[in-house]
C-alpha positions as CSV (number, residue, x, y, z in Angstrom):
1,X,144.1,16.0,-4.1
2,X,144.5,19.1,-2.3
3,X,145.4,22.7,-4.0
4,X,146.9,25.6,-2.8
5,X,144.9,28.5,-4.0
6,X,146.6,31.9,-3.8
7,X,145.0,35.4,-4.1
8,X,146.9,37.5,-6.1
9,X,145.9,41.4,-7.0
10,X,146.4,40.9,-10.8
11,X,145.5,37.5,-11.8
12,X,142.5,37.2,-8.9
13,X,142.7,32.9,-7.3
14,X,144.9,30.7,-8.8
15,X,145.9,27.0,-7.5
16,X,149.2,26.2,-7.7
17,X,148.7,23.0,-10.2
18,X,147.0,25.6,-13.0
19,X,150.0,27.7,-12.3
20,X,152.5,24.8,-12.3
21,X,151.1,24.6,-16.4
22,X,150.1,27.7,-16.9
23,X,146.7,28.1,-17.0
24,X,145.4,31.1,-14.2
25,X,141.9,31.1,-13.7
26,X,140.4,34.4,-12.2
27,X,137.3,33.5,-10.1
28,X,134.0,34.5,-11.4
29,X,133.6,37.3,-9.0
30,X,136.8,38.9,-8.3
31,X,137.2,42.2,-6.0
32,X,139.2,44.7,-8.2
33,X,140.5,47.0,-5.5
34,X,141.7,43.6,-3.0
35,X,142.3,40.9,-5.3
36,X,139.5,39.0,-3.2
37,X,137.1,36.6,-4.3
38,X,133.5,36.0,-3.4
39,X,131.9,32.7,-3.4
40,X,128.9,31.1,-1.9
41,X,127.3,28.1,-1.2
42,X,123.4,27.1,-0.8
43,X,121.7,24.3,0.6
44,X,118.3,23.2,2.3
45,X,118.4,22.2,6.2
46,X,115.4,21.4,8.2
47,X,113.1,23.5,6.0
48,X,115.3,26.2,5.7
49,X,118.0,27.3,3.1
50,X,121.2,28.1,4.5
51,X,123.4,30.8,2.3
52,X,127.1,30.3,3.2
53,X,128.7,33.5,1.2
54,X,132.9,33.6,1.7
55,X,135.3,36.0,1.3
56,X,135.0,40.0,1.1
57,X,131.7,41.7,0.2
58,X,133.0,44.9,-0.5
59,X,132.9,47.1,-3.0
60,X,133.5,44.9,-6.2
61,X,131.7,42.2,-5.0
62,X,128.3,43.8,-3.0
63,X,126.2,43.8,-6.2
64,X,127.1,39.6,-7.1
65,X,126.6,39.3,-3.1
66,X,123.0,41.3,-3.5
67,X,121.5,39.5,-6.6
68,X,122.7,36.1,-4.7
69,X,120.7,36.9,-1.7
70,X,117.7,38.4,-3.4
71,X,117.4,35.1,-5.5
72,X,118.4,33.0,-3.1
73,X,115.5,34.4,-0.7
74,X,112.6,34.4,-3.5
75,X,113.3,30.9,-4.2
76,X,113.6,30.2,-0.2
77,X,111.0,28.2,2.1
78,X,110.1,30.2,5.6
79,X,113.6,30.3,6.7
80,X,116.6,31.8,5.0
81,X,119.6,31.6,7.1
82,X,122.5,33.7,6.1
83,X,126.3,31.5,7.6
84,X,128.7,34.7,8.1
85,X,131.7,32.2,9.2
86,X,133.5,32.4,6.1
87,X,133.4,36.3,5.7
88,X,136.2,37.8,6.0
89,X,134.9,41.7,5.7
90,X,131.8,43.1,4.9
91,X,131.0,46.9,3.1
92,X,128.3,48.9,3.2
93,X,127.1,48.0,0.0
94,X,126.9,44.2,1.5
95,X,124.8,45.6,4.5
96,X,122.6,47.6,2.2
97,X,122.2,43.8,0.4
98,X,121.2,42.7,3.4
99,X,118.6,45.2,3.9
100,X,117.2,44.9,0.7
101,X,117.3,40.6,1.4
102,X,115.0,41.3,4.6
103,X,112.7,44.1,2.7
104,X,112.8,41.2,0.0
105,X,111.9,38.2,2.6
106,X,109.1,40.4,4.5
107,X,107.4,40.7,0.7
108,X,107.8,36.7,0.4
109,X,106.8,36.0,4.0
110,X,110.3,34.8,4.7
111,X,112.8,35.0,8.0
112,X,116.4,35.5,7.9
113,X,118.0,34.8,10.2
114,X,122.2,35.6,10.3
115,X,124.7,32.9,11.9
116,X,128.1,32.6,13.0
117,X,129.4,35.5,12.6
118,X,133.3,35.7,13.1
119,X,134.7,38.3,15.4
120,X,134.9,40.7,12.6
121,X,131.7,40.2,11.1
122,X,130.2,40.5,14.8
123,X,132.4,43.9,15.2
124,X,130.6,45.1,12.0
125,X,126.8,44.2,12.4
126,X,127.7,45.7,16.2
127,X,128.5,49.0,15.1
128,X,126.0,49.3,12.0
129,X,123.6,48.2,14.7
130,X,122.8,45.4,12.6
131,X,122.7,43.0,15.2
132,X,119.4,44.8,16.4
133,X,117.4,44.6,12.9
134,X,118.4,41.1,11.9
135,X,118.2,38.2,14.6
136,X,121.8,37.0,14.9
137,X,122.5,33.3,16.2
138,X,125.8,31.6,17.5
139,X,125.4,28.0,15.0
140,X,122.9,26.8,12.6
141,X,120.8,25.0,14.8
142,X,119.9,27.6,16.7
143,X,118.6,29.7,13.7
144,X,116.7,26.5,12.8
145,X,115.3,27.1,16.0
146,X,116.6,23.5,17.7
Protein backbone atom coordinates (compact mmCIF):
# COMPACT_ATOMS: atom_id res chain seq x y z
CA UNK A 1 0.00 0.00 0.00
CA UNK A 2 0.97 3.33 -1.07
CA UNK A 3 0.99 6.56 1.41
CA UNK A 4 0.73 10.06 0.79
CA UNK A 5 3.30 11.75 2.88
CA UNK A 6 2.84 15.47 3.40
CA UNK A 7 5.38 18.01 4.72
CA UNK A 8 3.96 20.27 6.89
CA UNK A 9 5.98 23.29 8.88
CA UNK A 10 4.59 22.27 12.36
CA UNK A 11 4.14 18.67 12.57
CA UNK A 12 7.38 17.86 10.00
CA UNK A 13 6.16 14.32 7.40
CA UNK A 14 3.14 12.84 8.07
CA UNK A 15 1.28 10.05 5.75
CA UNK A 16 -2.11 10.47 5.37
CA UNK A 17 -3.21 6.86 7.01
CA UNK A 18 -1.35 8.12 10.63
CA UNK A 19 -3.27 11.18 10.11
CA UNK A 20 -6.48 9.49 9.12
CA UNK A 21 -6.11 8.02 13.12
CA UNK A 22 -4.32 10.36 14.53
CA UNK A 23 -1.00 9.51 15.13
CA UNK A 24 1.74 12.35 13.29
CA UNK A 25 5.01 11.14 13.20
CA UNK A 26 7.78 13.93 12.77
CA UNK A 27 10.82 12.42 10.93
CA UNK A 28 13.93 11.93 12.78
CA UNK A 29 15.64 14.79 11.19
CA UNK A 30 13.29 17.50 10.52
CA UNK A 31 14.46 21.09 9.07
CA UNK A 32 12.97 23.64 11.59
CA UNK A 33 13.05 26.77 9.45
CA UNK A 34 11.30 24.55 6.04
CA UNK A 35 9.44 21.91 7.52
CA UNK A 36 11.84 19.61 5.32
CA UNK A 37 13.08 16.27 6.06
CA UNK A 38 16.40 14.59 5.48
CA UNK A 39 16.80 11.06 4.87
CA UNK A 40 19.38 8.78 3.40
CA UNK A 41 20.06 5.63 2.18
CA UNK A 42 23.42 3.43 1.95
CA UNK A 43 24.31 0.49 0.03
CA UNK A 44 27.47 -1.44 -1.43
CA UNK A 45 27.78 -1.52 -5.45
CA UNK A 46 30.76 -2.98 -7.19
CA UNK A 47 33.15 -2.28 -4.33
CA UNK A 48 31.84 0.92 -3.57
CA UNK A 49 29.19 2.41 -1.16
CA UNK A 50 26.75 4.56 -2.64
CA UNK A 51 25.18 7.38 -0.13
CA UNK A 52 21.76 8.39 -1.56
CA UNK A 53 20.92 11.53 0.98
CA UNK A 54 17.15 13.20 0.08
CA UNK A 55 15.62 16.22 0.75
CA UNK A 56 17.11 19.68 2.01
CA UNK A 57 20.57 19.95 3.62
CA UNK A 58 20.26 23.11 5.00
CA UNK A 59 20.61 24.60 7.96
CA UNK A 60 18.74 22.25 10.38
CA UNK A 61 19.77 19.35 8.77
CA UNK A 62 23.77 19.98 7.68
CA UNK A 63 25.15 18.58 10.95
CA UNK A 64 22.80 14.87 10.67
CA UNK A 65 23.96 15.23 6.86
CA UNK A 66 27.83 15.73 8.11
CA UNK A 67 27.99 12.94 10.84
CA UNK A 68 26.20 10.61 8.00
CA UNK A 69 28.90 11.24 5.51
CA UNK A 70 31.84 11.14 7.93
CA UNK A 71 30.65 7.69 9.10
CA UNK A 72 29.48 6.55 6.15
CA UNK A 73 33.10 7.26 4.54
CA UNK A 74 35.26 5.70 7.60
CA UNK A 75 33.36 2.58 7.27
CA UNK A 76 33.63 2.84 3.21
CA UNK A 77 35.78 0.55 0.82
CA UNK A 78 38.01 2.71 -1.92
CA UNK A 79 34.98 4.22 -3.39
CA UNK A 80 32.36 6.34 -1.67
CA UNK A 81 29.89 7.70 -4.13
CA UNK A 82 27.65 10.45 -2.94
CA UNK A 83 23.76 10.11 -5.42
CA UNK A 84 22.65 13.93 -5.39
CA UNK A 85 19.25 13.01 -7.37
CA UNK A 86 17.09 13.20 -4.57
CA UNK A 87 18.33 16.67 -3.13
CA UNK A 88 16.33 19.02 -3.41
CA UNK A 89 18.71 22.07 -1.97
CA UNK A 90 21.86 22.10 -0.51
CA UNK A 91 23.51 24.92 2.22
CA UNK A 92 26.68 25.78 2.93
CA UNK A 93 26.87 24.00 5.91
CA UNK A 94 26.07 20.75 3.59
CA UNK A 95 29.03 21.83 1.30
CA UNK A 96 31.34 22.36 4.25
CA UNK A 97 30.08 18.44 5.11
CA UNK A 98 31.24 17.65 2.07
CA UNK A 99 34.62 19.15 2.53
CA UNK A 100 35.17 17.77 5.64
CA UNK A 101 33.85 13.98 3.92
CA UNK A 102 36.82 14.44 1.24
CA UNK A 103 39.49 15.75 4.03
CA UNK A 104 37.92 12.59 5.90
CA UNK A 105 38.27 10.11 2.72
CA UNK A 106 42.01 11.46 1.80
CA UNK A 107 42.89 10.38 5.70
CA UNK A 108 41.22 6.83 4.97
CA UNK A 109 42.57 6.50 1.47
CA UNK A 110 39.08 6.77 0.09
CA UNK A 111 37.48 8.48 -3.34
CA UNK A 112 34.25 10.31 -3.56
CA UNK A 113 32.98 10.63 -6.13
CA UNK A 114 29.41 12.85 -6.48
CA UNK A 115 26.51 11.58 -8.98
CA UNK A 116 23.45 12.73 -10.49
CA UNK A 117 23.15 15.80 -9.55
CA UNK A 118 19.70 17.47 -10.44
CA UNK A 119 19.64 20.78 -12.15
CA UNK A 120 19.74 22.55 -8.87
CA UNK A 121 22.18 20.63 -7.16
CA UNK A 122 24.42 21.09 -10.47
CA UNK A 123 23.52 25.10 -10.27
CA UNK A 124 24.97 24.91 -6.74
CA UNK A 125 28.30 22.76 -6.86
CA UNK A 126 28.67 25.17 -10.24
CA UNK A 127 28.76 28.30 -8.52
CA UNK A 128 30.55 27.05 -5.13
CA UNK A 129 33.03 25.74 -7.75
CA UNK A 130 32.43 22.50 -6.30
CA UNK A 131 32.21 20.79 -9.37
CA UNK A 132 36.13 21.44 -9.76
CA UNK A 133 37.21 19.90 -6.18
CA UNK A 134 34.95 16.81 -6.22
CA UNK A 135 34.76 14.68 -9.50
CA UNK A 136 31.11 14.87 -10.53
CA UNK A 137 29.52 12.04 -12.80
CA UNK A 138 26.20 11.90 -14.84
CA UNK A 139 24.95 8.00 -13.26
CA UNK A 140 26.34 5.58 -10.91
CA UNK A 141 28.20 3.53 -13.33
CA UNK A 142 30.16 6.03 -14.37
CA UNK A 143 31.45 6.84 -10.84
CA UNK A 144 32.03 3.13 -10.54
CA UNK A 145 34.12 3.78 -13.24
CA UNK A 146 32.09 1.25 -15.93
Amino acid sequence: MQHLVEISPVLGAYDHASRAIGILQKPRYASRMTGSALDWNTEQRAGAAVLAPSGRIDESTADSFKDFLLSAVEDAPATAIIDLEKVDYMSSRGLRALTLAQRAGQSSGTTIVLARPNDTMREILAISRYDMVFRVVDTIEDALGN
